[in-house]
Backbone as CSV, one residue per row, in Angstrom:
resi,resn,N_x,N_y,N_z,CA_x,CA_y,CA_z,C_x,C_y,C_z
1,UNK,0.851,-1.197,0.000,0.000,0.000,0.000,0.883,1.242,0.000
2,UNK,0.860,2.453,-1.282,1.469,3.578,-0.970,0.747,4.667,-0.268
3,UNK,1.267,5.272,0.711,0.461,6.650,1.879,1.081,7.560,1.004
4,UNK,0.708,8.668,0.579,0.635,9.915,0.363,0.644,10.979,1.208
5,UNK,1.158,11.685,1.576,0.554,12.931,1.776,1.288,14.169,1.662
6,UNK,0.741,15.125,1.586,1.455,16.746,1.527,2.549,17.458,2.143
7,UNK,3.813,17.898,1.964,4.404,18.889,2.807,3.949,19.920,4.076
8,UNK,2.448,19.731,4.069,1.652,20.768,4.921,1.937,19.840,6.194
9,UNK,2.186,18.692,6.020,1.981,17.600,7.627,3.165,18.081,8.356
10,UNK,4.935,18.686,7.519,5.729,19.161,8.167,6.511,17.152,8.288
11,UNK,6.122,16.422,7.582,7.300,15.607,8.022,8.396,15.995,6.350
12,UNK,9.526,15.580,7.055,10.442,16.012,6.219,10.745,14.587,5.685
13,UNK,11.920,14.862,4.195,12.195,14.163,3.774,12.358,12.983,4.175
14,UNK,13.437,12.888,5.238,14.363,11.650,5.826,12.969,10.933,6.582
15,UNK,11.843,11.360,7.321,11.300,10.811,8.076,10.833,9.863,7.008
16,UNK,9.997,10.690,5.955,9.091,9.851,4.870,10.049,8.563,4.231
17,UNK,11.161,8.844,4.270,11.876,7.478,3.716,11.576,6.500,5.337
18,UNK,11.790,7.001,6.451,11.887,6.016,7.486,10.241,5.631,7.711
19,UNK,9.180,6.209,6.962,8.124,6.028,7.098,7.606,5.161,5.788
20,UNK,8.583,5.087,5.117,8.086,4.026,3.879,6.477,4.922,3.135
21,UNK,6.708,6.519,3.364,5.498,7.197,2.594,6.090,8.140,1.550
22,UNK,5.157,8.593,0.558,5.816,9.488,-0.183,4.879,10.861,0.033
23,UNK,5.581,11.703,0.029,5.276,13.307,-0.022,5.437,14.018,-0.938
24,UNK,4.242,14.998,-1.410,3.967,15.576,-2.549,4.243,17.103,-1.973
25,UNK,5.044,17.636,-2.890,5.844,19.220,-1.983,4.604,20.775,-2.608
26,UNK,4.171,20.964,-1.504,3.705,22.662,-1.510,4.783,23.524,-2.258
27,UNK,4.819,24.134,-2.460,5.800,25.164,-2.966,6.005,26.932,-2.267
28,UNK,6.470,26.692,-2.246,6.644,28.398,-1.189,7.594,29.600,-1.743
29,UNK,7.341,30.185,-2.220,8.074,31.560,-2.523,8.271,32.707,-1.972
30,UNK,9.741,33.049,-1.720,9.600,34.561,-1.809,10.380,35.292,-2.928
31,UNK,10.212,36.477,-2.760,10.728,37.481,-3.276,11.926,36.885,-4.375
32,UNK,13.162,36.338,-3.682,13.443,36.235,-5.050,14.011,34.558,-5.162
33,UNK,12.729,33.810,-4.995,12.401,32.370,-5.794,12.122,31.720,-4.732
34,UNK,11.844,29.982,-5.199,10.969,29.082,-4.284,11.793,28.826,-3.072
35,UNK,11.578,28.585,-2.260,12.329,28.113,-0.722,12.008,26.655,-0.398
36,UNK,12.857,26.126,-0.220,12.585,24.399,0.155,12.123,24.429,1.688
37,UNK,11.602,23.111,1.714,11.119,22.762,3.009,10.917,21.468,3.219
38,UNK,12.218,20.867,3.279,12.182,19.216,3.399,12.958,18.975,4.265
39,UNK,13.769,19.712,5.275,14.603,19.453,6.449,13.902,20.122,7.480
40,UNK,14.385,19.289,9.191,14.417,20.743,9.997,14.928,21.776,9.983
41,UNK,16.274,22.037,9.113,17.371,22.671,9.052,16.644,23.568,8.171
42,UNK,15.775,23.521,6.951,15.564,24.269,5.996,14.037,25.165,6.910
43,UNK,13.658,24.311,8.037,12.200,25.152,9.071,13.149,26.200,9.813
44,UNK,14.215,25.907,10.566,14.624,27.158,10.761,15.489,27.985,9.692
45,UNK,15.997,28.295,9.051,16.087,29.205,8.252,15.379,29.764,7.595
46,UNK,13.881,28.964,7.182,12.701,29.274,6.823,12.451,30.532,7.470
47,UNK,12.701,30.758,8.664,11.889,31.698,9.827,12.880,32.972,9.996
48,UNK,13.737,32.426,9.653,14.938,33.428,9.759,14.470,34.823,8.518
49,UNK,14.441,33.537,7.426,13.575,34.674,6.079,12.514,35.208,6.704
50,UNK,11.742,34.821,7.106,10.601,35.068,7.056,10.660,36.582,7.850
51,UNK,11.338,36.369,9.339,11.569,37.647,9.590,12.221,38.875,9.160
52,UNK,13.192,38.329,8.127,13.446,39.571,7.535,12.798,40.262,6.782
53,UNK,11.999,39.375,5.487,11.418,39.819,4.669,9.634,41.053,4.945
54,UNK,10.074,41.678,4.210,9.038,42.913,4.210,7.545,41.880,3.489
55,UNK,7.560,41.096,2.746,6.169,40.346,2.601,6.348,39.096,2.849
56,UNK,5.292,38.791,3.223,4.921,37.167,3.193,5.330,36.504,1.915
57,UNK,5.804,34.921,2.148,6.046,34.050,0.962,4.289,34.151,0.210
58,UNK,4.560,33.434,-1.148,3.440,32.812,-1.571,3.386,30.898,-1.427
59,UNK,2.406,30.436,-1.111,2.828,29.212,-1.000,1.670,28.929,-2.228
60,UNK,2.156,27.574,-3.364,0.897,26.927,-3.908,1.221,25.542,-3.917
61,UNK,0.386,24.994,-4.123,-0.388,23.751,-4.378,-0.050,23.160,-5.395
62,UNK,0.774,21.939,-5.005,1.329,20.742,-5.669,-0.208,20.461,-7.223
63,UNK,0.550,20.240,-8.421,-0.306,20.043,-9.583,-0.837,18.479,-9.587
64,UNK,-1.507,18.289,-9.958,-2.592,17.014,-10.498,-1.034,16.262,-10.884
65,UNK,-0.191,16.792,-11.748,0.288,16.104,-12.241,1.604,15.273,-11.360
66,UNK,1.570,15.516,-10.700,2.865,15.494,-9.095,1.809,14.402,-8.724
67,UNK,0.544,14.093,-8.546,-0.208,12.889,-7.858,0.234,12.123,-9.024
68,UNK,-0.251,12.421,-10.136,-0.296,11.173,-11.181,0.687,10.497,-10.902
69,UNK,2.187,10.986,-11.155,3.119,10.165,-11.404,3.359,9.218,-10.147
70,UNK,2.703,9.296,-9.379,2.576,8.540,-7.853,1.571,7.508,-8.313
71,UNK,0.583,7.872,-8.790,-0.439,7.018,-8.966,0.055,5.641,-9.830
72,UNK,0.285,6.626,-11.042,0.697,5.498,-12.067,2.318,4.514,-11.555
73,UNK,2.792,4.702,-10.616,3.682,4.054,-9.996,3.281,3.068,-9.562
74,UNK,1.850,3.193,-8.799,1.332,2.328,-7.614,0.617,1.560,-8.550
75,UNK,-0.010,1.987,-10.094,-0.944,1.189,-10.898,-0.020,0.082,-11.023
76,UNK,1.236,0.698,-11.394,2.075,-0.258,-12.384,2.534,-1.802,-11.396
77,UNK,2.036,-1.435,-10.220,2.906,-2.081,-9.004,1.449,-2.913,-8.483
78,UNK,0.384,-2.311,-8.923,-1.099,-3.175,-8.456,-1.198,-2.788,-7.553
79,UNK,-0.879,-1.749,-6.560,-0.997,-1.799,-5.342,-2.022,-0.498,-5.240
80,UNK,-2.354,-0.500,-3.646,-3.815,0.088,-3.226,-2.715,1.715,-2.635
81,UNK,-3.536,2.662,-3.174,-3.074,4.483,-2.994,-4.335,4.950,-1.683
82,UNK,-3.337,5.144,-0.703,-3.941,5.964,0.339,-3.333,7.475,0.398
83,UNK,-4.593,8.604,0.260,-4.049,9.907,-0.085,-4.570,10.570,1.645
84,UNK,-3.642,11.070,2.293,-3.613,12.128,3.222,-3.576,13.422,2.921
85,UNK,-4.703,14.454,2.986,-4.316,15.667,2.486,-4.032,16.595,3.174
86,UNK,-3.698,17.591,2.928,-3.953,19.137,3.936,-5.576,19.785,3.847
87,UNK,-6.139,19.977,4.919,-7.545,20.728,5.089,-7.814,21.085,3.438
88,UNK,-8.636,20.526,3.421,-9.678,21.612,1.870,-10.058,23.212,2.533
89,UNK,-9.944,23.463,3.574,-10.268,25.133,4.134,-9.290,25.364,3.986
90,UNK,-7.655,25.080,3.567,-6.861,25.529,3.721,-5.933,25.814,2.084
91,UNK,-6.332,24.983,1.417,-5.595,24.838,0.330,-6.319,24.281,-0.757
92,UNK,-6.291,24.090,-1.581,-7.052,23.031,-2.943,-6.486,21.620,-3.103
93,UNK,-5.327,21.446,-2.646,-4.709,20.361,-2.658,-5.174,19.171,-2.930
94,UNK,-6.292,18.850,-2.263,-7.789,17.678,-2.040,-7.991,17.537,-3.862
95,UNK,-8.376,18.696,-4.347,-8.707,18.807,-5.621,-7.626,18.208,-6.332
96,UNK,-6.568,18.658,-6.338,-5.457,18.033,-7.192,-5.114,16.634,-7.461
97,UNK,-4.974,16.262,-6.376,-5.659,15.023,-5.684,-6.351,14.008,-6.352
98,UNK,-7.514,14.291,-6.290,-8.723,14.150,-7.164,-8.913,14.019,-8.682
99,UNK,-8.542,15.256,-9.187,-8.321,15.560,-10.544,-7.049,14.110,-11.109
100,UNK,-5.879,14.703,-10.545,-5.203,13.216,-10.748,-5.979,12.109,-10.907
101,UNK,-6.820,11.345,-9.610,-7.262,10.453,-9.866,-7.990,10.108,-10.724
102,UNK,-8.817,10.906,-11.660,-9.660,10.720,-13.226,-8.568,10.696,-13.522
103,UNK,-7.454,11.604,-14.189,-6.471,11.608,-15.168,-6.381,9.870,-15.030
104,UNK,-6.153,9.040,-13.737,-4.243,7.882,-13.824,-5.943,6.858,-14.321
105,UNK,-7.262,7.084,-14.131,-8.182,5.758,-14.414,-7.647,4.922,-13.442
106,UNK,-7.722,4.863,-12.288,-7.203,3.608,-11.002,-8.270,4.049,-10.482
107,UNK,-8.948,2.713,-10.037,-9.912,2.435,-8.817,-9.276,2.532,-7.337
108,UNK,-7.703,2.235,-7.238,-7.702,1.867,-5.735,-6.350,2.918,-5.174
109,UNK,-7.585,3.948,-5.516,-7.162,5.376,-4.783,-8.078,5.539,-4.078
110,UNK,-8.150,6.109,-2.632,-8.535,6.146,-1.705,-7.953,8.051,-1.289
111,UNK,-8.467,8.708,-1.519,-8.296,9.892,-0.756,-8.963,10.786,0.045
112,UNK,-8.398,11.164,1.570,-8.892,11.583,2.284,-8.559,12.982,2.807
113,UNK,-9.365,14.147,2.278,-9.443,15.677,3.141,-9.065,15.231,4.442
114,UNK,-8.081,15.917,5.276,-7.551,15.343,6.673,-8.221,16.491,7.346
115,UNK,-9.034,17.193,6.965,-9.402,18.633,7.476,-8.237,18.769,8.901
116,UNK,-7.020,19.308,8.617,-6.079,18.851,9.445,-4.814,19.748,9.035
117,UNK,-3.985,19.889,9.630,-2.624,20.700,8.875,-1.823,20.193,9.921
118,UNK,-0.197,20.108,9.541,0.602,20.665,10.586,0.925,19.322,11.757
119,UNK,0.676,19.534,12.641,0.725,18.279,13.845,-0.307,17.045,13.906
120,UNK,-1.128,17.533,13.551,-2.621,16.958,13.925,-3.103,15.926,12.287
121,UNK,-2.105,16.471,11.138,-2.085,15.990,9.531,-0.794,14.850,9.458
122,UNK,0.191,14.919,10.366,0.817,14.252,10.487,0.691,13.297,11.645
123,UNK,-0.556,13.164,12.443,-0.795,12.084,13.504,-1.594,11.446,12.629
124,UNK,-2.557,12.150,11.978,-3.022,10.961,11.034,-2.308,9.921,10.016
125,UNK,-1.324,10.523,9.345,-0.570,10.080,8.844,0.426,8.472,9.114
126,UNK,0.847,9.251,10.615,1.251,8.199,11.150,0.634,6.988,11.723
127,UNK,-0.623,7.375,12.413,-1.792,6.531,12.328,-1.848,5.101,11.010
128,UNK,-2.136,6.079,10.105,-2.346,4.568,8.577,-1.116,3.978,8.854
129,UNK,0.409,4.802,8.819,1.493,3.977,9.121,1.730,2.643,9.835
130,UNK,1.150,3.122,10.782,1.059,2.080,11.877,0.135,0.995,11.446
131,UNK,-1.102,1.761,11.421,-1.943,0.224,10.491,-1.401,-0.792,9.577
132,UNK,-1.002,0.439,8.800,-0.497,-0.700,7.250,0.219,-1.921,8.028
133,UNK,1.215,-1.079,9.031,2.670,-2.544,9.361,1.871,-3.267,10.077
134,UNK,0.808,-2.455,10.771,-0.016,-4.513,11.522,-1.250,-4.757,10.277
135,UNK,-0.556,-4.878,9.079,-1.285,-5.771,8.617,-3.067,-4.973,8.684
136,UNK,-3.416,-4.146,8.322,-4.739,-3.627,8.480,-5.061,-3.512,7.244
137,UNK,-6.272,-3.638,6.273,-6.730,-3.874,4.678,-6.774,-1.428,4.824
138,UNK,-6.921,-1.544,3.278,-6.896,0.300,3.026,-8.259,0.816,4.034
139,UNK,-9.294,-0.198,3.649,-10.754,0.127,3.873,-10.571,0.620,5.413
140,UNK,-9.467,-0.693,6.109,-9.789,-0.463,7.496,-9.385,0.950,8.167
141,UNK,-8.028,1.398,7.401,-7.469,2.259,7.961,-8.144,3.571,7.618
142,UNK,-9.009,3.689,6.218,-10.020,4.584,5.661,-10.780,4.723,7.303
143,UNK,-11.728,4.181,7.243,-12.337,4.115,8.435,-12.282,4.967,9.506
144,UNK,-10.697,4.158,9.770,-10.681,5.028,11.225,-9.994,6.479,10.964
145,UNK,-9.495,6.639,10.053,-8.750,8.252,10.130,-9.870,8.927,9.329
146,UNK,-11.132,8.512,8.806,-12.253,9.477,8.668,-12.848,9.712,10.302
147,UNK,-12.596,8.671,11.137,-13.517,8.784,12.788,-12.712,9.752,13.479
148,UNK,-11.140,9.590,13.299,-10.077,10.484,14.298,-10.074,11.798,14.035
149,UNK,-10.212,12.070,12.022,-9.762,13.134,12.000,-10.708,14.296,12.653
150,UNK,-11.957,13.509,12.953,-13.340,14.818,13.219,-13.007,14.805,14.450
151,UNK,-11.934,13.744,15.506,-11.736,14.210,17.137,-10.584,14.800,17.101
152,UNK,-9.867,14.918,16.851,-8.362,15.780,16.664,-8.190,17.052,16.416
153,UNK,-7.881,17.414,17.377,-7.829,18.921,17.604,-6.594,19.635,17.847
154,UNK,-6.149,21.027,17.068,-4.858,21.778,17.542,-4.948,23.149,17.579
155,UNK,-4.305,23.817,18.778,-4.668,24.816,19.246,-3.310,25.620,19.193
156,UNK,-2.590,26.954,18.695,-1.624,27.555,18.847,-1.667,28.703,19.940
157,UNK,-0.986,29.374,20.338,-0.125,30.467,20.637,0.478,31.029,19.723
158,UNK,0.008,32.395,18.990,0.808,33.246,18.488,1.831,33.970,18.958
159,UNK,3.048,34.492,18.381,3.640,35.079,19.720,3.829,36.920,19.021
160,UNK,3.088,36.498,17.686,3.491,38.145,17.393,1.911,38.010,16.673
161,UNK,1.564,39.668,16.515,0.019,39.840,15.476,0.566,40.270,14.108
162,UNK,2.087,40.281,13.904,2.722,41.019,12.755,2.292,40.332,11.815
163,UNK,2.000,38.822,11.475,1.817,37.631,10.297,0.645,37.595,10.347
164,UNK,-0.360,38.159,11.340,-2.126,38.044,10.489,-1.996,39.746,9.707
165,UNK,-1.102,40.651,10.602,-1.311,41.721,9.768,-0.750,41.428,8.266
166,UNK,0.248,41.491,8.107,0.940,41.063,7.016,0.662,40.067,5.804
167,UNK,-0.434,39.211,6.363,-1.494,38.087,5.473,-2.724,39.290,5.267
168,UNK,-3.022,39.917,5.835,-4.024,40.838,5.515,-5.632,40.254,6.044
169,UNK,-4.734,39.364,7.428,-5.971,39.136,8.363,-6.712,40.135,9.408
170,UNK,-5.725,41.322,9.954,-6.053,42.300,10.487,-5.790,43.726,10.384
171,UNK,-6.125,44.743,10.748,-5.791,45.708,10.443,-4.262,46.278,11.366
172,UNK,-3.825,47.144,10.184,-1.979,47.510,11.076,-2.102,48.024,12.189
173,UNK,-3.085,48.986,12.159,-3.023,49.843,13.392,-3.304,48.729,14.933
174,UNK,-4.324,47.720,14.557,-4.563,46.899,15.622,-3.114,45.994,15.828
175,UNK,-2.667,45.339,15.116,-1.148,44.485,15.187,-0.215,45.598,15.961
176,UNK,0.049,46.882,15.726,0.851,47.511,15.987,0.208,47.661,17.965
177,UNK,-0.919,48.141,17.691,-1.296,48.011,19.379,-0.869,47.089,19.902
178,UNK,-1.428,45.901,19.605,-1.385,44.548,20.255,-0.085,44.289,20.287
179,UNK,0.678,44.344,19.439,1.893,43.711,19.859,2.886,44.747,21.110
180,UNK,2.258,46.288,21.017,2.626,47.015,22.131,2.069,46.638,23.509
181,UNK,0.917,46.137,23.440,0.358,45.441,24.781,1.046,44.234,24.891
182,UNK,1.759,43.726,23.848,2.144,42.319,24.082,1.255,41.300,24.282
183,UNK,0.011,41.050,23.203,-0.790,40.718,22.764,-0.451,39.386,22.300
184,UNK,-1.427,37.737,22.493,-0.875,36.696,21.697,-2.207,36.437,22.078
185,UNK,-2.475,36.225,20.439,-3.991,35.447,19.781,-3.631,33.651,20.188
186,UNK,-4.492,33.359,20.117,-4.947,31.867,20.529,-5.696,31.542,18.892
187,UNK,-4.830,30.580,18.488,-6.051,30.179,17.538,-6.272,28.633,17.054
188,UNK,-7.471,28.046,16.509,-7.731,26.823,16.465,-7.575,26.287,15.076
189,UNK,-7.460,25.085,14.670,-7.761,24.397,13.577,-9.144,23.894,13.794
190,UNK,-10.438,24.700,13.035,-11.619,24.228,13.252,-12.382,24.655,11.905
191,UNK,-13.538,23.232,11.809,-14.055,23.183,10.593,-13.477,23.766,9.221
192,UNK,-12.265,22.486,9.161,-10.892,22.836,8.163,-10.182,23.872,8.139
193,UNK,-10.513,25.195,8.695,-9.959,26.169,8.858,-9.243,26.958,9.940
194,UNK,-8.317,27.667,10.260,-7.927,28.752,10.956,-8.854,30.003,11.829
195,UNK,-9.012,29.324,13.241,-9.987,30.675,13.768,-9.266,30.881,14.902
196,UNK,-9.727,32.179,15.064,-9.036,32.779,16.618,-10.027,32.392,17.657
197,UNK,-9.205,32.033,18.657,-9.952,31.089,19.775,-10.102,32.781,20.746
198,UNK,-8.998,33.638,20.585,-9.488,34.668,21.384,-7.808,35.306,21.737
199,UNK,-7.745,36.104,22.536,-6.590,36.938,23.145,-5.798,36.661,24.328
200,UNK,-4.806,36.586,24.592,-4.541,36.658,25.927,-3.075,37.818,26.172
201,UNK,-2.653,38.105,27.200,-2.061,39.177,27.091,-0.725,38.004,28.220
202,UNK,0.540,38.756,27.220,1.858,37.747,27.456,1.840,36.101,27.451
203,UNK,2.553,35.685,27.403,3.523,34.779,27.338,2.473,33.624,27.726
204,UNK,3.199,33.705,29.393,2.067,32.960,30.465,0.907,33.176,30.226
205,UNK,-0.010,34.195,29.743,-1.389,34.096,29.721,-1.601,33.435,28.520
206,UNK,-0.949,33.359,27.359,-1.440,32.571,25.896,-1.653,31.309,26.175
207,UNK,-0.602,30.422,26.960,-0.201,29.040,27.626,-1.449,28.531,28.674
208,UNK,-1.688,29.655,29.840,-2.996,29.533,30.403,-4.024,29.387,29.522
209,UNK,-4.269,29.827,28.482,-5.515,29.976,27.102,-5.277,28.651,26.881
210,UNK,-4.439,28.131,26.425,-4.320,26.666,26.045,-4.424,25.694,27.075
211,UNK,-3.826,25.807,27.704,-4.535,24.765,28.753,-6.047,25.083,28.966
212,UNK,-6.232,26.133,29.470,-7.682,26.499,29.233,-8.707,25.554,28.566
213,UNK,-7.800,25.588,27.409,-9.047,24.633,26.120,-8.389,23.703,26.255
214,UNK,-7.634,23.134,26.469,-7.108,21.223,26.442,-8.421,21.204,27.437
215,UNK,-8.207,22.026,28.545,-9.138,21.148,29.761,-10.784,21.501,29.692
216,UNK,-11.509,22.302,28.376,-12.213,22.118,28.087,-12.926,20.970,27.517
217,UNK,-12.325,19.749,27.257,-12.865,18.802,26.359,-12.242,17.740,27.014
218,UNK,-13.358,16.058,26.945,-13.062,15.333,27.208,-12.068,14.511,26.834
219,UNK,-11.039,14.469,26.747,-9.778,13.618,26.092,-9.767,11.745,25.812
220,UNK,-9.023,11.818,25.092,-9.011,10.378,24.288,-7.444,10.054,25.077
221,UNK,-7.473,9.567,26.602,-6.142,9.220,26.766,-5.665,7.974,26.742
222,UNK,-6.417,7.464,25.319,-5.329,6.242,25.131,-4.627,6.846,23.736
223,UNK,-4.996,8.581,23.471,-4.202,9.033,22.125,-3.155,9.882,22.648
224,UNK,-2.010,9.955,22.227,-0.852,10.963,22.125,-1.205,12.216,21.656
225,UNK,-0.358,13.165,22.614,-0.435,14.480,22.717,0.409,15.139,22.310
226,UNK,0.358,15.523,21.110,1.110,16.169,20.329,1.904,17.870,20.612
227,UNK,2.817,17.965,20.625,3.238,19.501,20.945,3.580,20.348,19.691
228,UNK,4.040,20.979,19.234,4.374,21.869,18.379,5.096,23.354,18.249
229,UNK,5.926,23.811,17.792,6.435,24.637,17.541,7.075,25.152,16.620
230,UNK,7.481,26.666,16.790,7.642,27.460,15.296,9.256,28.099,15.148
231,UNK,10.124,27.736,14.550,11.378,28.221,15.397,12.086,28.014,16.858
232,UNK,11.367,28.332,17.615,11.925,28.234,19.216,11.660,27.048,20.084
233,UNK,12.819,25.928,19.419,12.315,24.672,19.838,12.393,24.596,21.498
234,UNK,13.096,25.799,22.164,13.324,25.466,23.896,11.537,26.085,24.569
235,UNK,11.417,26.559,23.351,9.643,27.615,24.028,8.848,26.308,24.074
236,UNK,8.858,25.395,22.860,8.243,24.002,22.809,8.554,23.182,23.177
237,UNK,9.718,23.291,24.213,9.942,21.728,24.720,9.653,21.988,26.547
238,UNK,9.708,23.661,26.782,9.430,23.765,27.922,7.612,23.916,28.187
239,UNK,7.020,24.775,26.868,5.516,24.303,27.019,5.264,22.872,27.171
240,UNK,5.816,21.684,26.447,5.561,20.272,26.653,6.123,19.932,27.767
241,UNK,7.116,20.460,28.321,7.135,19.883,29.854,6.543,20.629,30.899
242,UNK,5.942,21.740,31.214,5.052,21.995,32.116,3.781,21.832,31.748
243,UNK,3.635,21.170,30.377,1.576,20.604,30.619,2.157,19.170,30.822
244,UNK,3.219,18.166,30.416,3.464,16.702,31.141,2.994,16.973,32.383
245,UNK,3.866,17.833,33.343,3.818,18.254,34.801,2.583,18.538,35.148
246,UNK,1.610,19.353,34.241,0.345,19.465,35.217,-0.542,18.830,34.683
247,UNK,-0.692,18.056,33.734,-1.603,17.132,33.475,-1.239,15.216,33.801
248,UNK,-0.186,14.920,33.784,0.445,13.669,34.260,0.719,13.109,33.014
249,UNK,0.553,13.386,31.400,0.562,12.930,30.515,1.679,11.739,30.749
250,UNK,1.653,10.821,29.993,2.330,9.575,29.726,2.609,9.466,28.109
251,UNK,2.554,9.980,27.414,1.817,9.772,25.690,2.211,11.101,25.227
252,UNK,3.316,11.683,24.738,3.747,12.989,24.089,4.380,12.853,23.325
253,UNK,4.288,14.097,22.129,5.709,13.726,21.328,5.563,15.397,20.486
254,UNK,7.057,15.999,20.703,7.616,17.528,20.075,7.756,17.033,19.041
255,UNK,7.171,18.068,17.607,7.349,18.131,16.361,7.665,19.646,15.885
256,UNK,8.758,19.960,15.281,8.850,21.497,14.859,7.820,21.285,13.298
257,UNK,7.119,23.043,13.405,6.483,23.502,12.214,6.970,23.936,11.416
258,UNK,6.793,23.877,10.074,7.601,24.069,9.060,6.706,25.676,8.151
259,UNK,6.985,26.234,7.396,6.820,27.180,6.672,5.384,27.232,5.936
260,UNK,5.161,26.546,6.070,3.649,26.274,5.074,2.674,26.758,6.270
261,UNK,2.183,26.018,7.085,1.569,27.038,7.935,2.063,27.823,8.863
262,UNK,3.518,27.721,9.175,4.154,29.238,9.908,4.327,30.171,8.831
263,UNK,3.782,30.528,7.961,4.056,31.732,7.008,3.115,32.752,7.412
264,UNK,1.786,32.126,8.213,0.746,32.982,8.508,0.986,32.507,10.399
265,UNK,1.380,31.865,10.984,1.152,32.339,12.342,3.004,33.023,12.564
266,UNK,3.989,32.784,11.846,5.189,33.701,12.446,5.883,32.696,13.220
267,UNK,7.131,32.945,13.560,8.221,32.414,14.810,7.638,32.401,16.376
268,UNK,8.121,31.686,16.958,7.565,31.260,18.571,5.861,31.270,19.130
269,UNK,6.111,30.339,18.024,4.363,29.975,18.134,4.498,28.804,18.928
270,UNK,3.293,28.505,19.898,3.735,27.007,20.608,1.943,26.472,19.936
271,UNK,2.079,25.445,20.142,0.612,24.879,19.785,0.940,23.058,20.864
272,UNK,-0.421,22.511,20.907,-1.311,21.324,21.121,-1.828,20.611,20.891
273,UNK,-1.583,19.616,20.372,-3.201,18.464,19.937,-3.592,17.820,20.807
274,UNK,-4.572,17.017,20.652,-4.786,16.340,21.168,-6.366,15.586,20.587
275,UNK,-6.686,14.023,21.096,-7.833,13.498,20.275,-8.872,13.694,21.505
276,UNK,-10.258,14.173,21.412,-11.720,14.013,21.953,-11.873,12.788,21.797
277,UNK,-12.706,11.987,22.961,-13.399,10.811,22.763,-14.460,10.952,22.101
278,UNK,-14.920,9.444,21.884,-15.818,9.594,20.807,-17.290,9.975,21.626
279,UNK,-18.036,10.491,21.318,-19.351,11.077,21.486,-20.279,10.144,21.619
C-alpha cells in the first residue's frame, strides 16, 4: 500500500523514507524564488527569512500532475493508494488530488481531506502507518482516520500579530497596538480552517488559554499528545514539559512547524493536539 501525503503535515524528507510514505511538496516563494522545506534545518532558516522579509512568501499547491506520477507508480505495481491531504479550508490540494485520480483511471485510490494541517495531519498520517505494518486492509485504515480526523484537535499560541497583519488578516493599526500590549492570539484548527480562539495578554497568559481549552474537552487518553512549535524549539519543549507536569501525561511527542503554515502564524508559536473521545 502507498500513503501519500502533503508537505503541509511538516514531516520532512528523511522521516518519509523512514516512514516508507511518499510526499507531494507545496511550494513556497519569496521574493526572489521558491524556498525548500524538506529538512528541519531548511524550518529554521525558513523563519529566519521570514523575519526579515518585508512580505509574506506565496505558497501553492502541488499540480494534479505530481499525484499522477505517484499514482501510475502504484498502478504499475497493483498496489492500493492511500491519499492524506492538507484541510480543503486551507488549500485546494484535495482537488489536485482528485483531478489526478480521473487523469491515472485507477480504482484503488482512496483519498482523504484530513481537514487537518501541521501536527494533527501528520498524527493521522502516522496513524495509517502504523496500520499498514499490523497488517490492516486500506478500507480499514479509511475508516478510522475518517472517525479520528473529526476528534483531533490543535490549538496555537501566536507570539506576534505582525503575520495576520501582514497576510491581511487584520488591520496595522490593531497588530501595531497589540503587539505594544504584548498581545498573543490563541487560535484553532476548526471546521478545516484557521480561527481565533481569542486573546490573551503575554507569554504565560497565551499558555494559560491553552490549557484552558485542552481542559475544556473530554480527552481520548489512550491518544498521544502532540506539541508543536515554530522556530523556538526550547519555548516548545518547555511548554511540553510543564503541561506533562500538570496534566500527568504519559503519551507525548515535540514536532517542529515548518513554513507552510508558519508563514501565517510567524516564529515562537507554541501549539497542542490532542484526540476528543468519541461522542
Amino acid at each position: 500500500m502507498m500513503i501519500i501525503t502533503d508537505s503541509a503535515s511538516d514531516i520532512t524528507r528523511q522521516e518519509a523514507e523512514e516512514m516508507n510514505i511518499r510526499i507531494v511538496w507545496l511550494k513556497t516563494k519569496f521574493s526572489d524564488g521558491d524556498f525548500p522545506l524538506e529538512t528541519e534545518e531548511d524550518f529554521t532558516r525558513f523563519f529566519e527569512k521570514l523575519a526579515a522579509e518585508k512580505e509574506l512568501p506565496v505558497t501553492s499547491q502541488p499540480s494534479p500532475e505530481e499525484y499522477l506520477a505517484l499514482y501510475e507508480e502504484a498502478k504499475e505495481n497493483s498496489e492500493e493508494v492511500l491519499v492524506i491531504t492538507l484541510s480543503s479550508g486551507l488549500s485546494g490540494t484535495v482537488n489536485a488530488a482528485n483531478v489526478a485520480k480521473q487523469m491515472s483511471e485507477y480504482d484503488r485510490i482512496h483519498i482523504i481531506d484530513s481537514e487537518q494541517a501541521i501536527i494533527t495531519q501528520r498524527f493521522l498520517v502516522q496513524r495509517a502507518v502504523e496500520m499498514r505494518e499490523a497488517g490492516k486492509t486500506v478500507s480499514e485504515i479509511v475508516e478510522t482516520i475518517e472517525d479520528v480526523k473529526k476528534r483531533v484537535t490543535v490549538c496555537g499560541m501566536l507570539d506576534t500579530l505582525t503575520y495576520l497583519k501582514k497576510g491581511g488578516r487584520i488591520p496595522a493599526a490593531l497588530a501595531v497596538l497589540g503587539n505594544m500590549l504584548h498581545i498573543k492570539p490563541v487560535i484553532e484548527l476548526k471546521d478545516k480552517t484557521l480561527t481565533m480562539l481569542g486573546k490573551a495578554r503575554g507569554r504565560s497568559g497565551g499558555i494559560k488559554y491553552l490549557w484552558k481549552e485542552f481542559e475544556s474537552y473530554e480527552i481520548d487518553e489512550n491518544e498521544p499528545v502532540y506539541f508543536g512549535y515554530t522556530s523556538d524549539r526550547e519555548l516548545g519543549e518547555k511548554f511540553m514539559k510543564d503541561t506533562v507536569e500538570k496534566y500527568g501525561l504519559k503519551n507525548y511527542r515535540l514536532y517542529p512547524v515548518g513554513g507552510i503554515i508558519g508563514t501565517h502564524v510567524g516564529p515562537a508559536c507554541a501549539a497542542i493536539s490532542f484526540v476528543k473521545k468519541s461522542v
